[in-house]
C-alpha positions in Angstrom: 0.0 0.0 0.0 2.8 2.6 0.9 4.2 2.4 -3.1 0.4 3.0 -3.8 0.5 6.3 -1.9 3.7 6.9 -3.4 2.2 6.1 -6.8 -0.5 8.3 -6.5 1.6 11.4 -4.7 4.0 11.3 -8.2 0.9 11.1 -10.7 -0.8 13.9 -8.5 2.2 16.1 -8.7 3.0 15.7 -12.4 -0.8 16.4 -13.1 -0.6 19.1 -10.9 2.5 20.6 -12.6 2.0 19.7 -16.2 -1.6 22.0 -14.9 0.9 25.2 -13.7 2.0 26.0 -17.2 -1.6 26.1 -18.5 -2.9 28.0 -15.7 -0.5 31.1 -17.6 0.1 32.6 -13.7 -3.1 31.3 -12.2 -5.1 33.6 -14.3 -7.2 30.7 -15.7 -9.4 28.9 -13.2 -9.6 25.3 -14.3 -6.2 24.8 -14.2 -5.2 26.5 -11.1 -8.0 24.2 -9.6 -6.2 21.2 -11.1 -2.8 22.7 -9.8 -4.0 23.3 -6.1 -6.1 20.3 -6.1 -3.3 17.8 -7.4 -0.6 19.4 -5.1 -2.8 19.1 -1.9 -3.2 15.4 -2.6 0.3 15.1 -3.7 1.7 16.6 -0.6 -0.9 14.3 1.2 -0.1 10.9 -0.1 3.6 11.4 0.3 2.9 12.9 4.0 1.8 9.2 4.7 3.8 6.9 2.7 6.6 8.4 4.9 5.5 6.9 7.8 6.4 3.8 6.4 9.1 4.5 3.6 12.3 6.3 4.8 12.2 9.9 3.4 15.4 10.1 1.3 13.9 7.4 -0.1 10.9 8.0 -0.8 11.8 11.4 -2.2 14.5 9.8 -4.5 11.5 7.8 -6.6 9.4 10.8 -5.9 11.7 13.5 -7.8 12.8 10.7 -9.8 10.3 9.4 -11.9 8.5 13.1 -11.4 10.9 14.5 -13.5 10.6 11.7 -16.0 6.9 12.0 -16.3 6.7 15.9 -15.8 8.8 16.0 -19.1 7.4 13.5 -21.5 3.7 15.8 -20.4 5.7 18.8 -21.5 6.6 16.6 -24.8 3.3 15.3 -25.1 0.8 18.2 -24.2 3.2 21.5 -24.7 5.5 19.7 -28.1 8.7 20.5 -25.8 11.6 19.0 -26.9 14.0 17.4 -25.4 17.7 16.5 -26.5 19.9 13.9 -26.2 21.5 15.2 -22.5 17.7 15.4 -21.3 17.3 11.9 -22.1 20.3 10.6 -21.0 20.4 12.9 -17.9 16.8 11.0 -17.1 18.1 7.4 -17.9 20.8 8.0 -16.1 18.3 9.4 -12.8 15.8 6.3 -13.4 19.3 4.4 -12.5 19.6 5.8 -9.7 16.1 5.3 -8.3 16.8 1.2 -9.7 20.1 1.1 -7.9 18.4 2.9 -4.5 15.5 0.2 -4.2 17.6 -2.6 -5.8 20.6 -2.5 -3.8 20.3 -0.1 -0.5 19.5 -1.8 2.5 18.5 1.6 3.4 14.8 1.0 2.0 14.0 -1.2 4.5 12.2 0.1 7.2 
């Protein structure tokens, strides 16, 4: 259940911040809904999956894979590009997350 919560805290937050950039400085209401709506249960969900998940780890997947999904939404919904370093630079993050869960004893709790 706790990498549920976690689940749901990373999809929140990338739906929330994909939401920022269309909600041009909060001057359009739908989207700032979405962005303070997805944020509050983002910030939420993660507040309890750290009762059971240690919180450098927990925030390693959460910044990890957010920064991974934030910008293949900023591919998909905005047609940002994104260059060879990006990609790499995010392969080379989503290694680290693998290594972190794989390897560390420190995700035991």
């Amino acid at each position: 259940m706790k990498y549920v919560l976690l689940a749901v805290a990373i999809v929140s937050e990338v739906i929330a911040t994909s939401a920022l950039k269309a909600s041009e400085g909060f001057s359009r209401t739908g989207p700032s809904l979405i962005v303070i709506a997805g944020y509050g249960i983002a910030f939420y969900c993660l507040s309890l999956t750290l009762k059971s998940i240690p919180v450098g780890i927990a925030y390693a997947i959460w910044s990890g894979l957010g920064i991974v999904l934030v910008s293949a939404a900023g591919w998909i919904l905005y047609k940002q590009k994104l260059d060879a370093g990006a990609i790499i630079g995010m392969l080379l993050i989503v290694a680290g997350v693998i290594v972190v869960n794989v390897f560390s004893k420190s995700t035991e709790h």
